[in-house]
C-alpha positions as CSV (number, residue, x, y, z in Angstrom):
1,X,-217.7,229.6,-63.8
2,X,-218.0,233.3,-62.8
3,X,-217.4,234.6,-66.4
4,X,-219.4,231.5,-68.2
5,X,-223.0,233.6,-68.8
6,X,-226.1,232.4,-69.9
7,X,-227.2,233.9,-73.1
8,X,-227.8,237.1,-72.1
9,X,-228.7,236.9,-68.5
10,X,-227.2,236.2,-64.9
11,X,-224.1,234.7,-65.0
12,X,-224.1,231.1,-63.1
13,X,-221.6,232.3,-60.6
14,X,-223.9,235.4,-59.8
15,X,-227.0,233.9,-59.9
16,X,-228.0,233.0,-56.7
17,X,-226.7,235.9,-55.0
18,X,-228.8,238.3,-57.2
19,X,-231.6,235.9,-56.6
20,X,-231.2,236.5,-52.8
21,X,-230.8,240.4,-52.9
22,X,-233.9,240.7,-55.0
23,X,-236.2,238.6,-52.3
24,X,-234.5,240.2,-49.6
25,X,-235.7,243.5,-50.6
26,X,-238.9,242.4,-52.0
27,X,-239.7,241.3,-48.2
28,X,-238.6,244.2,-46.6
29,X,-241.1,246.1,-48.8
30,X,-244.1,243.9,-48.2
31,X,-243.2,243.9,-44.6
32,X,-243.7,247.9,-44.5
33,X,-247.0,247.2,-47.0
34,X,-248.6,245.1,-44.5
35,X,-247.7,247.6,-41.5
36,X,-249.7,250.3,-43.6
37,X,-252.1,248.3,-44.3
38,X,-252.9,247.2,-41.0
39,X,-251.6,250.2,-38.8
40,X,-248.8,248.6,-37.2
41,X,-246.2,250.8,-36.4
42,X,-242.9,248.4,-36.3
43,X,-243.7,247.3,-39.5
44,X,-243.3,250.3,-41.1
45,X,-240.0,251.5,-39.0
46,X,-238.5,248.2,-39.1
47,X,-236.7,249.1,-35.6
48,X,-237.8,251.5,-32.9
49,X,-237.1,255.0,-33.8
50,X,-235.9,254.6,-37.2
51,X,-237.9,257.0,-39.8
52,X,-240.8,255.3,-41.3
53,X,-240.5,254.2,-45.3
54,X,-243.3,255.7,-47.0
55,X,-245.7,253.3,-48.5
56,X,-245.4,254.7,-52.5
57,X,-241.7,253.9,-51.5
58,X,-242.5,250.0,-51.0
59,X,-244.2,249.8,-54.1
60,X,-241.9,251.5,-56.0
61,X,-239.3,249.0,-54.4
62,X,-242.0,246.1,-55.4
63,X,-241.9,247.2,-58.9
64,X,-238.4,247.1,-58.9
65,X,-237.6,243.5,-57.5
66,X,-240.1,242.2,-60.5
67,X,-238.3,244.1,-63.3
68,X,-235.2,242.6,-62.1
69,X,-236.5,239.3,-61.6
70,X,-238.6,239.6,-65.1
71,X,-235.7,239.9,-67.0
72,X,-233.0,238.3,-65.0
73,X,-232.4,235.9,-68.3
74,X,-232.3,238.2,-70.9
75,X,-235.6,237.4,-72.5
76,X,-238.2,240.6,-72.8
77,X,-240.9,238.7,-74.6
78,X,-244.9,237.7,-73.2
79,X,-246.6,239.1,-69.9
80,X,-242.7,239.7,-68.5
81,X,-241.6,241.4,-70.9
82,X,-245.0,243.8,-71.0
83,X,-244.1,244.0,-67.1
84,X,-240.9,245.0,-67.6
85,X,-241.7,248.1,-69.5
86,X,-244.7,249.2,-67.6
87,X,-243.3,248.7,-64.5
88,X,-240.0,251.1,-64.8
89,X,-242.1,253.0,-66.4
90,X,-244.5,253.3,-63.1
91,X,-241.2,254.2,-60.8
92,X,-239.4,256.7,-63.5
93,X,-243.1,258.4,-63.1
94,X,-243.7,258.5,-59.4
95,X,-239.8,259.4,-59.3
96,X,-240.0,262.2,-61.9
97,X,-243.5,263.5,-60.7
98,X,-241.8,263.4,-56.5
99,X,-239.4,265.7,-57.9
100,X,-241.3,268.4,-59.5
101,X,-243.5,268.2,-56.6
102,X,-241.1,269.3,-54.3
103,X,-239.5,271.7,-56.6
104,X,-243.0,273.5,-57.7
105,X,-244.9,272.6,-55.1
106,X,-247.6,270.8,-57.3
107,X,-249.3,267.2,-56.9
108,X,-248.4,265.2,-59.6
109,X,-247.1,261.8,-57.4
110,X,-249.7,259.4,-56.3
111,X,-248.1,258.8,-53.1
112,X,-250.1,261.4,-51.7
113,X,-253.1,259.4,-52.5
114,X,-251.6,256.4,-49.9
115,X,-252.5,256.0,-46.9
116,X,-253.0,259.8,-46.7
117,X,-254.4,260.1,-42.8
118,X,-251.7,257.8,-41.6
119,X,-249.5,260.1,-43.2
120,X,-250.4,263.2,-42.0
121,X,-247.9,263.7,-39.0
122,X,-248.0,267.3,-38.9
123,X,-244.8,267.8,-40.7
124,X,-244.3,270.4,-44.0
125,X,-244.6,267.5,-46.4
126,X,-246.6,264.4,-44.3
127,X,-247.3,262.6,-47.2
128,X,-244.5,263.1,-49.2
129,X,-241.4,260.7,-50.5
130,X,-237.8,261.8,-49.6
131,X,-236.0,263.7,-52.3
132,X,-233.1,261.8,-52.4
133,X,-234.8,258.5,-52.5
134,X,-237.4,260.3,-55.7
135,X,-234.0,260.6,-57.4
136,X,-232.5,256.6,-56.5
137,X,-235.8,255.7,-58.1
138,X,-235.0,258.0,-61.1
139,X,-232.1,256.2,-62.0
140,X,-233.1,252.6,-61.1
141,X,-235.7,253.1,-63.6
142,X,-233.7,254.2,-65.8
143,X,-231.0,251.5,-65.5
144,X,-233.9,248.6,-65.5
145,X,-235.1,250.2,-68.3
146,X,-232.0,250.0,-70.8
147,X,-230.7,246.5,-69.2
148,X,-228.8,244.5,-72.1
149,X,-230.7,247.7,-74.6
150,X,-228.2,247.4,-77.7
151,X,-228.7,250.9,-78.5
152,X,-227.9,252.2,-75.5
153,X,-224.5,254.3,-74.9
154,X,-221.8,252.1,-73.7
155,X,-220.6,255.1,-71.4
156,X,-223.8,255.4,-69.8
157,X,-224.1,251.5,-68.9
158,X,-226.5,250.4,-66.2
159,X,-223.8,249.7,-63.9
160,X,-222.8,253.3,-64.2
161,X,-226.1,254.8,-63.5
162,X,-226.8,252.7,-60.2
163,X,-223.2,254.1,-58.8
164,X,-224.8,257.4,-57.7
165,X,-227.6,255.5,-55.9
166,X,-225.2,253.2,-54.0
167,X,-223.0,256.6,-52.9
168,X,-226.2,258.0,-51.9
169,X,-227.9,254.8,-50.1
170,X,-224.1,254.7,-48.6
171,X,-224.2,258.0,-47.1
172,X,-227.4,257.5,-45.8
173,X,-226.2,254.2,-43.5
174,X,-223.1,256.1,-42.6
175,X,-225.8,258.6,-41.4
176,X,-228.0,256.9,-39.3
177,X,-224.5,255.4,-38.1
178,X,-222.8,258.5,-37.4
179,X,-226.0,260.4,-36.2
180,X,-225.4,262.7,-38.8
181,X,-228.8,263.6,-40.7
182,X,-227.5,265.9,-43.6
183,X,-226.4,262.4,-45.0
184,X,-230.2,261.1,-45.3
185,X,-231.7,264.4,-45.0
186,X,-232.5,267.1,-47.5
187,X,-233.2,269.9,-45.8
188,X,-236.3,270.2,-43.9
189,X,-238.0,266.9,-46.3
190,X,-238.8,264.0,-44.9
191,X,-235.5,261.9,-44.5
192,X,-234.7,258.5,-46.1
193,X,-235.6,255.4,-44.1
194,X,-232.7,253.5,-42.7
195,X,-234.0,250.5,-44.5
196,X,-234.4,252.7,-47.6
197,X,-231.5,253.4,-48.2
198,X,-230.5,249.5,-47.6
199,X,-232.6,248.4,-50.2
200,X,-231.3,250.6,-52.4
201,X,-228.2,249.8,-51.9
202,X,-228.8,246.1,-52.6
203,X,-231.1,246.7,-55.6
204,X,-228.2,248.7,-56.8
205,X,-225.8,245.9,-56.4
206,X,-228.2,243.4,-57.7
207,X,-228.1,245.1,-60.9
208,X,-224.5,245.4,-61.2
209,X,-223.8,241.3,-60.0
210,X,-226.7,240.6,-63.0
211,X,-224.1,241.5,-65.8
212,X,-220.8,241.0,-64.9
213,X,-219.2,241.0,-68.1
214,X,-220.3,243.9,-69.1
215,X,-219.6,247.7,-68.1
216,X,-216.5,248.3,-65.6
217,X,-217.2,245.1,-64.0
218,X,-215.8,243.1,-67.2
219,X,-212.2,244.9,-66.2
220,X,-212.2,242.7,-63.5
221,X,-211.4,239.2,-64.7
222,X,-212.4,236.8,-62.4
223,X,-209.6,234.3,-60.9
224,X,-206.6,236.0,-61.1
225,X,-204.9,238.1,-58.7
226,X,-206.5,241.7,-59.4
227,X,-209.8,240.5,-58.9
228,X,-208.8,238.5,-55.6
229,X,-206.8,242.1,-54.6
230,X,-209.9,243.8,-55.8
231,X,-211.8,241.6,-53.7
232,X,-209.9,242.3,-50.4
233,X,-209.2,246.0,-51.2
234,X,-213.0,247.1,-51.8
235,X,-214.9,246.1,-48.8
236,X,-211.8,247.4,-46.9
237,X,-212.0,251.1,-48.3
238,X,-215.5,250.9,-47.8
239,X,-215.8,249.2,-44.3
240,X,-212.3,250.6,-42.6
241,X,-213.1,254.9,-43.0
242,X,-217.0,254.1,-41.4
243,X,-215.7,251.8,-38.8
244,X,-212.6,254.2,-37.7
245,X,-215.1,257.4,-37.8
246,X,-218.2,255.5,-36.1
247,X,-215.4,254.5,-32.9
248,X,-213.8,258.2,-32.5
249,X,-217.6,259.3,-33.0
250,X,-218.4,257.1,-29.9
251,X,-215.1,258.0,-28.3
252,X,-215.9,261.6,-28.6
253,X,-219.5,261.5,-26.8
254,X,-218.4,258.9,-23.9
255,X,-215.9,261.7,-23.3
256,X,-213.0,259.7,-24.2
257,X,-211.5,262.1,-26.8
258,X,-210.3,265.7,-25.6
259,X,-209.4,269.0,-28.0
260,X,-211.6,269.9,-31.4
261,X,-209.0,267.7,-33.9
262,X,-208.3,264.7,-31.5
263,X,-210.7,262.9,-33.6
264,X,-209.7,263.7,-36.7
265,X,-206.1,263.1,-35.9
266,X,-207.2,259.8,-34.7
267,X,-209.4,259.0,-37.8
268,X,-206.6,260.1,-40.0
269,X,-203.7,258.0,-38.4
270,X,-206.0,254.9,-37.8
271,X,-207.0,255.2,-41.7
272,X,-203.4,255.7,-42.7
273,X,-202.2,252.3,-41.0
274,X,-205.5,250.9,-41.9
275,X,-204.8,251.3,-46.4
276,X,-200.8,250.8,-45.4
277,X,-201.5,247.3,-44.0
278,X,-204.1,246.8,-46.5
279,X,-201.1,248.1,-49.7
280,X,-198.6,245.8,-48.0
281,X,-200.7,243.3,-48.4
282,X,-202.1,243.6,-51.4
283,X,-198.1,243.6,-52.3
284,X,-197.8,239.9,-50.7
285,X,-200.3,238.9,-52.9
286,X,-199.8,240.3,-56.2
287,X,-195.7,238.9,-55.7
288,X,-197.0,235.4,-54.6
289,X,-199.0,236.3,-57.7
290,X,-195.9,237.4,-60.0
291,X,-193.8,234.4,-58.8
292,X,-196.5,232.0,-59.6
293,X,-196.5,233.5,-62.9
294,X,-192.9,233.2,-63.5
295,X,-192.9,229.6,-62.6
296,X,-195.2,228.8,-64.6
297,X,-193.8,230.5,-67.2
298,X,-190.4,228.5,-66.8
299,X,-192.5,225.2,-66.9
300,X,-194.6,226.6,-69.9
301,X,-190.7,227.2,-71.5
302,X,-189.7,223.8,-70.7
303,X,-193.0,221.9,-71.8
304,X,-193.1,224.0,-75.2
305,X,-189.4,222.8,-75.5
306,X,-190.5,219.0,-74.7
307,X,-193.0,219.3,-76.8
308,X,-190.9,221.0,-79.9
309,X,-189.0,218.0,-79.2
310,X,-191.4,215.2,-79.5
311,X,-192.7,216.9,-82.6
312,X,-189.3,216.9,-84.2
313,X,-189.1,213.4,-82.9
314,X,-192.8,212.7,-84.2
315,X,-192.3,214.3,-87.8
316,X,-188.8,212.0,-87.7
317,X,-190.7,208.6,-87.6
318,X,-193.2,210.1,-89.5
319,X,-190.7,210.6,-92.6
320,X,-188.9,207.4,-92.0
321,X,-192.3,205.4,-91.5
322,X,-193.5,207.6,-95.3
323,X,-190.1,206.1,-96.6
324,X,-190.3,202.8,-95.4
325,X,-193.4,202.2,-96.8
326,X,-192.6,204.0,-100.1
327,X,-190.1,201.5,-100.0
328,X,-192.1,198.5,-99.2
329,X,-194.8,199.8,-102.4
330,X,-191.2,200.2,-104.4
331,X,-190.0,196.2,-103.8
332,X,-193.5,194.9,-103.9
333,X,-193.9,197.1,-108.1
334,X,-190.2,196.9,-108.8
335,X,-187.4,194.2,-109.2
336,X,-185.2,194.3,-106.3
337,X,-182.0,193.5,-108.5
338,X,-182.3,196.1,-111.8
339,X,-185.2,198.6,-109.7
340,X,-187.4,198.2,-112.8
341,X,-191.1,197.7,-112.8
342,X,-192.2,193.9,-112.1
343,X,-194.1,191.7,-113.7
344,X,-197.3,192.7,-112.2
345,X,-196.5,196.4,-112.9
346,X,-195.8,195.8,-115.7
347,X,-199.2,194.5,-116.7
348,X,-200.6,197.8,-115.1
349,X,-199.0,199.7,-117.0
350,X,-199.9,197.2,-120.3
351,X,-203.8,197.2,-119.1
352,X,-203.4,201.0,-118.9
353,X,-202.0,201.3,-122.6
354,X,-204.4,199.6,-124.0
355,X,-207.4,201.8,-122.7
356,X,-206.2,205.0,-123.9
357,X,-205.1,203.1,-127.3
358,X,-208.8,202.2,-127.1
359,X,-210.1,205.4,-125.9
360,X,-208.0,207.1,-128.8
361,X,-208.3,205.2,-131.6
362,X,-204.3,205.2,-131.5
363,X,-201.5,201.7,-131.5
364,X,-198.7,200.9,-129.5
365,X,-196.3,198.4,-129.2
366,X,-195.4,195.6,-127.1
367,X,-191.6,194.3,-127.4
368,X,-190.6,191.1,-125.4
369,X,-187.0,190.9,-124.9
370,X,-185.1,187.6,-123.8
371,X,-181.3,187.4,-123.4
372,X,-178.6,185.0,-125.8
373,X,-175.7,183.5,-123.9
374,X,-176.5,185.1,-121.2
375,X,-176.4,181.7,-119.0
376,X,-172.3,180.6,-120.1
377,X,-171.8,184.0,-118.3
378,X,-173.2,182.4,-115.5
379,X,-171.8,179.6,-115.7
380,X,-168.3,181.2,-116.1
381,X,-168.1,183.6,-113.7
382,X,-170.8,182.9,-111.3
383,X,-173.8,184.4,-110.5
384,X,-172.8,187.7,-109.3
385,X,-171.2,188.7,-112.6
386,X,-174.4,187.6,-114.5
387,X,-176.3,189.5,-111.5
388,X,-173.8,193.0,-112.8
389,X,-174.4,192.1,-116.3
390,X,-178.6,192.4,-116.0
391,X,-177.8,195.5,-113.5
392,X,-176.0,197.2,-116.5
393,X,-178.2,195.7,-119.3
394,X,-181.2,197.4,-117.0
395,X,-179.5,200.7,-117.4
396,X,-179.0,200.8,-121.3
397,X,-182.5,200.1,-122.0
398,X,-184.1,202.5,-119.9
399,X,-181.7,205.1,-121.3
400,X,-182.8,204.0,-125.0
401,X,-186.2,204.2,-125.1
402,X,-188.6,207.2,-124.6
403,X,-189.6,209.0,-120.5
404,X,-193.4,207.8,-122.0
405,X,-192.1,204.2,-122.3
406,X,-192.2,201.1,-119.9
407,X,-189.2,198.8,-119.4
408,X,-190.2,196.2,-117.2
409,X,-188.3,193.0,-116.0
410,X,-190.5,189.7,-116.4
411,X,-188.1,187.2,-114.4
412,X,-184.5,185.9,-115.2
413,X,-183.3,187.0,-118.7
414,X,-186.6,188.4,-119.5
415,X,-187.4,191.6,-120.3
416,X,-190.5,193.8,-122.0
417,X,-191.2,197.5,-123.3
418,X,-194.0,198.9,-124.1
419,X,-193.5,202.2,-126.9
420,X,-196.9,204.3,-125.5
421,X,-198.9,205.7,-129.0
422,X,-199.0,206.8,-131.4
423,X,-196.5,204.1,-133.1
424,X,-196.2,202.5,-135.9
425,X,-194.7,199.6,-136.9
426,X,-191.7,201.1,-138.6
427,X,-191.3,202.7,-135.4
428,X,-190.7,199.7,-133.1
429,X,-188.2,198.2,-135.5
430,X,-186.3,201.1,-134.9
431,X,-186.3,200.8,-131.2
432,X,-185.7,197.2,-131.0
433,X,-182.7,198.1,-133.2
434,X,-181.4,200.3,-130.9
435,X,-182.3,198.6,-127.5
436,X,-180.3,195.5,-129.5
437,X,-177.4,197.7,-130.2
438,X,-176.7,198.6,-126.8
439,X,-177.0,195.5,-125.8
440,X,-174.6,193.8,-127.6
441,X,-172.0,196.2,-126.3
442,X,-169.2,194.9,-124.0
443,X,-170.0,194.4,-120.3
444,X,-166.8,195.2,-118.4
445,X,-166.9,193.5,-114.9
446,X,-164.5,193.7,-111.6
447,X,-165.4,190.4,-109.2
448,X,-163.3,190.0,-105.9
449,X,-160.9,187.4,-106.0
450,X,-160.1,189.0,-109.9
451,X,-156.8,190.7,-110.6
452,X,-157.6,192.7,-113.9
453,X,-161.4,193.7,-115.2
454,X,-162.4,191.5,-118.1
455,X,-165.4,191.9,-120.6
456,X,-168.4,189.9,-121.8
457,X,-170.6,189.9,-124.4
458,X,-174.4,189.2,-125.1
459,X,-176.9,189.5,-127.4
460,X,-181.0,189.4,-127.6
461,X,-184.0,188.3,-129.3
462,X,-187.1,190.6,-129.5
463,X,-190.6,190.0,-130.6
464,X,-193.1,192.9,-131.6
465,X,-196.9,193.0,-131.3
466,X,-198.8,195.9,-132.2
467,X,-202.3,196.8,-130.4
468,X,-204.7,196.7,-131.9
469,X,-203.0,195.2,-135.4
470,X,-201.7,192.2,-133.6
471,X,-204.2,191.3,-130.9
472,X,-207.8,191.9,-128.9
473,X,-207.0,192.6,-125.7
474,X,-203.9,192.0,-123.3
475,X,-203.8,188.2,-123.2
476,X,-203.7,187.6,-127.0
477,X,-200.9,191.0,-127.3
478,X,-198.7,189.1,-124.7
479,X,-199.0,185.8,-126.4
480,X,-198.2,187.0,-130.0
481,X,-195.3,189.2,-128.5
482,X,-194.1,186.6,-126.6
483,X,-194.2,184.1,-129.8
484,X,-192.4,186.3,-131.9
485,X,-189.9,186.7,-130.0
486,X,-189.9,182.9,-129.6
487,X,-189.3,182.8,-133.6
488,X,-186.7,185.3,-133.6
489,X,-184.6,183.3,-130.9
490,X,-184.3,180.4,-133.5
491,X,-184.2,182.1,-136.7
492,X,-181.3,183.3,-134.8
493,X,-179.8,180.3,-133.6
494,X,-180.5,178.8,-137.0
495,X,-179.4,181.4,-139.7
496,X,-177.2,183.4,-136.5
497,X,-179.0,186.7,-137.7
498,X,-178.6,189.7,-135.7
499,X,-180.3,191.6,-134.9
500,X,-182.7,188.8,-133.9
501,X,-186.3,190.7,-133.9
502,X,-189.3,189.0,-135.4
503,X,-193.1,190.9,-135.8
504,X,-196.2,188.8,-134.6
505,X,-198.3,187.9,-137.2
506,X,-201.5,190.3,-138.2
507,X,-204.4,188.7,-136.5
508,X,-207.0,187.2,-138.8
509,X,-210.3,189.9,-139.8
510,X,-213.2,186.7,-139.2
């Protein structure tokens, strides 16, 4: 959840943290506000002995805890977004004005204006704000100022302009820890407060936790092994050198510590173990790390395999499922013995003829086909050479007519084709000719149980209709093929013509 952010504000995993690091300063600073206001001393120092904060300082502080909290989610619009402008504009001012001050000597901050006779200590500048804290305020300004700005230079991102104020606020803890007051001194000013320079330092990292993704925080990815060894390294570099110096500093005034570079020897071995314990560890990690990673990578091998697998398998049954039911369409359109279109195809494609003969004002003709002696070869040689006979008789029609035409088997020894348009009648005599002339040629069979081949012969009738010259529609064009056909089988018989083809009659004009 750390990198999920709301849109453009606080990230969720960052949230509550910045929340508490802005009301944890915002009470320090109206803790020292109510001690100027009411003269009570404790207030102001926070703990006995510590240098006071000077009240333009709390405000300032004030000002800054609102700006963060006005635009904590993104949003610069309204009274906050007014607020947010005026009131980094109010600290860049007192900031700015604090430093010309005390480089020319004039009186252009307020903060003399404050409390002014609680302030007057005796000292060169009694009412005056601390350099170094005039010049935090500067930047935190600044950085509040351009937060999630657009324009704004990447390189100068608010994360990088709050660094110099937590090195500062850094030095002056290290200070006040070290009794060392060149670190939160400048010169003979008035020194930063103790609690100063702690509420700087969480302003500053308020500020930097509020965008996360963004300036040299986003190299840190969150879960993964160089943020958890950034995690463990930072605090350490920070916390170990100010923990080793504070002890040899203690060391050296309970007498502990003898010759001028005992300390320093001591600080310098201490921090040497200190990072070599912390870079061996940060090794254990980032292997465990590396060997996580390589495991997972073998698994990630082995699923992508499984998977590549099951695809293959997948696509498999996908194909053979595709064929089986192209198959299952194919039996259910085409006859399962001679593989040409059915009856019921058949009239598809006859329903279809007839609307583009319609549609185009053009003919075509329907032949219907049955088989002579095609039963004594039955009854002969059974049922399996009549079954190779129809098989081969199938073949020589398709191969006669046209690609545009139909052949179609009704059932038994019947057949149909339908010559697409434009025909004419001329035209289908012709075909029926030639479908009838390879017909009658010899069908050589091999059975089982058969020593040599032998050959059979048959013949057919055909009847012609002619859309729209012979019929309405498809009922009365199957009927008056059908019939002729019917005629030509005994003129045939009768007369033993052959070809036997007969044309339906022309319809009446009523």
């Amino acid at each position: 959840m750390g990198e999920r952010l709301l849109s453009p504000g606080i990230s969720f995993g960052f949230r509550n943290q910045v929340r508490v690091l802005i009301v944890a300063v915002g009470i320090v600073a109206a803790i020292v506000l109510l001690g100027w206001i009411f003269s009570v001393e404790p207030m102001k120092r926070i703990a006995p002995g510590l240098t006071s904060m000077n009240p333009a300082t709390a405000i300032c502080l004030e000002l800054c805890c609102f700006t963060l909290w006005a635009i904590k989610d993104g949003r610069r619009t309204g009274f906050r977004g007014l607020a947010a402008v005026l009131a980094p504009a109010i600290v860049l001012y007192v900031g700015l004005a604090k430093l010309v001050d005390l480089s020319l000597g004039t009186s252009l901050c307020p903060d003399s204006l404050l409390f002014a006779s609680q302030l007057n200590y005796g000292q060169a500048f009694p009412s005056r704000m601390a350099p170094n804290a005039a010049a935090c305020f500067v930047l935190l300004a600044v950085a509040l100022s351009v937060q999630g700005r657009p324009w704004w230079p990447r390189f100068l991102h608010p994360q990088w302009l709050v660094t110099p104020i937590m090195c500062l606020s850094l030095a002056g803890i290290l200070g006040y820890a070290y009794d060392t007051s060149g670190f939160y001194a400048v010169k003979n000013y008035i020194p930063m407060a103790l609690h100063t320079a702690i509420c700087f330092m969480l302003l500053a990292v308020a500020i930097i936790l509020s965008r996360p993704g963004e300036g040299y925080m986003r190299l840190i990815p969150r879960d993964s092994p160089g943020a958890r060894s950034y995690a463990m390294l930072l605090p350490a570099c920070v916390i170990l050198p100010a923990l080793v110096g504070g002890l040899v500093l203690y060391g050296s005034d309970q007498g502990w510590l003898q010759g001028r570079g005992t300390g320093t020897a001591i600080v310098a071995v201490l921090t040497i173990l200190g990072m070599t314990l912390l870079a061996f560890l940060n090794s254990v990690l980032l292997n465990r790390a590396e060997r996580i990673r390589r495991t997972g990578e073998l698994r990630l091998r082995e699923l992508v395999a499984e998977l590549d697998q099951r695809n293959r398998e997948l696509e498999q049954e996908i194909l053979e499922r595709k064929h089986a039911e192209e198959r299952a369409a194919h039996q259910a359109t085409h006859d399962s013995l001679t593989a040409l279109p059915n009856r019921m195809l058949f009239l598809e494609h006859l329903e279809n003829a007839i609307a583009r003969a319609m549609r185009h004002g053009d003919a075509f003709a329907l032949l219907y086909i049955d088989i002579d002696h095609f039963k004594p070869v039955n009854d002969r040689y059974g049922h399996q050479a009549g079954d190779e006979v129809l098989k081969e008789l199938a073949r020589r029609l398709e191969a006669t007519v046209r690609k545009v035409d139909t052949v179609a088997r009704l059932g038994g020894d019947e057949f149909a084709a339908i010559m697409d348009a434009p025909v004419l009648e001329q035209a289908a005599l012709r075909l029926a000719e030639r479908l009838s002339a390879a017909v009658r040629q010899p069908y050589r069979l091999s059975l089982p149980g058969l020593a040599q081949p032998f050959e059979v012969m048959v013949g057919m009738s055909v009847g012609i209709a002619l859309f729209p010259g012979h019929a309405d529609g498809l009922d009365d064009l199957v009927r008056a093929a059908d019939s002729a056909m019917y005629r030509a089988k005994l003129i045939g018989k009768s007369h033993g013509r052959s070809p036997n083809i007969e044309i339906a009659a022309v319809r009446s004009q009523a």
